[in-house]
TIMIPA-708601 format. One record per residue (C-alpha): x, y, z; residue number from 1. Coordinates in Angstrom, 2 decimals. Each point is the difference from the previous one (the first is absolute). Layout:
> c1  c2  c3  seq
> X  Y  Z  NUM;
...
//
This chain:
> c1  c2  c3  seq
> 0.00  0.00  0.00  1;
> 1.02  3.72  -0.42  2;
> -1.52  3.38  -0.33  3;
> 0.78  2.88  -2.21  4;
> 1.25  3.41  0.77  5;
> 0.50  2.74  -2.56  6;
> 1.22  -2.99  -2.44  7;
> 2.46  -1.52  2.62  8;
> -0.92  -3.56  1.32  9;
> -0.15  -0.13  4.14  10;
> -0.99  -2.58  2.62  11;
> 0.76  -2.74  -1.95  12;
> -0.47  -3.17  1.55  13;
> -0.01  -3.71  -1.19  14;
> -2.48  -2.38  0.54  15;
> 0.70  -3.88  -0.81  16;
> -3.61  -0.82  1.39  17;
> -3.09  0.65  -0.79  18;
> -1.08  3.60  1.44  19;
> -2.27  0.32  2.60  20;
> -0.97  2.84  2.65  21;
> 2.07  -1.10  2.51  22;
> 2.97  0.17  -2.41  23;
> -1.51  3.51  -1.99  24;
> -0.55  1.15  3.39  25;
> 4.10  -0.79  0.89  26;
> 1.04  1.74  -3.02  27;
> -2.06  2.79  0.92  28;
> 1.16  0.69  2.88  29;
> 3.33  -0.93  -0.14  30;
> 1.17  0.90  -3.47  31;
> -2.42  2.39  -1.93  32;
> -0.96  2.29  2.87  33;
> 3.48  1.20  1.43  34;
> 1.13  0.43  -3.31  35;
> -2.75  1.99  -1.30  36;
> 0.18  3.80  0.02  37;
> -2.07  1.94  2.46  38;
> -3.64  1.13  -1.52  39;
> 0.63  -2.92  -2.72  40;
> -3.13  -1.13  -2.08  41;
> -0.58  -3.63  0.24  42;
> -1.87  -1.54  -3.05  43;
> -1.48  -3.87  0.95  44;
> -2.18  -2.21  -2.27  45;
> -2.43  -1.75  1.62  46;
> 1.33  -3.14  0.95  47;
> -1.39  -0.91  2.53  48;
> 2.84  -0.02  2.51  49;
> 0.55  3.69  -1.06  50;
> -3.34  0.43  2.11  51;
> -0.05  -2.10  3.14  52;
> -0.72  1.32  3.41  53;
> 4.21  -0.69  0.27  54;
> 0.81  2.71  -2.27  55;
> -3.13  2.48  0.96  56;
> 2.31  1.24  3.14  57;
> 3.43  0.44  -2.01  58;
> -1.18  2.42  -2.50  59;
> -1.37  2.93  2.26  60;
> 2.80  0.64  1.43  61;
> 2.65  0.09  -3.02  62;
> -2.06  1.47  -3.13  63;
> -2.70  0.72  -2.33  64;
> -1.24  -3.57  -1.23  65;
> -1.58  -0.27  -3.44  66;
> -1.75  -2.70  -1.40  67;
> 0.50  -0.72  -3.54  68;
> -2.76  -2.22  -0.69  69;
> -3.77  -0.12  2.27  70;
//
């Protein structure tokens, strides 16, 4: 997994598993948060791990969260 900023690739982390929220929510916190600017824009899809009661508490705190799809 990664994310995009200005056309540079950040929090990239590799998963040999299948992904699932506990291991979204681990990247999450551990990888894409503390290297994500301050007032960054986070675009999700709507997988549904993107949307579990897990990740409802990390997002107020950190940034704006968009979805991309309903």
């Amino acid at each position: 997994m990664g994310a995009l900023i200005g056309g540079a690739i950040i929090a990239i982390g590799l998963i040999t598993d299948f992904c699932y929220t506990e291991v979204f929510v681990s990247w999450v916190v551990q990888i894409l948060l503390p290297d994500s600017p301050a007032k960054s824009v986070i675009v999700k899809d709507n997988t549904s791990f993107h949307k579990g009661k897990d990740m409802q508490k990390f997002w107020p705190d950190f940034s704006i969260l968009s979805s991309l799809f309903t």
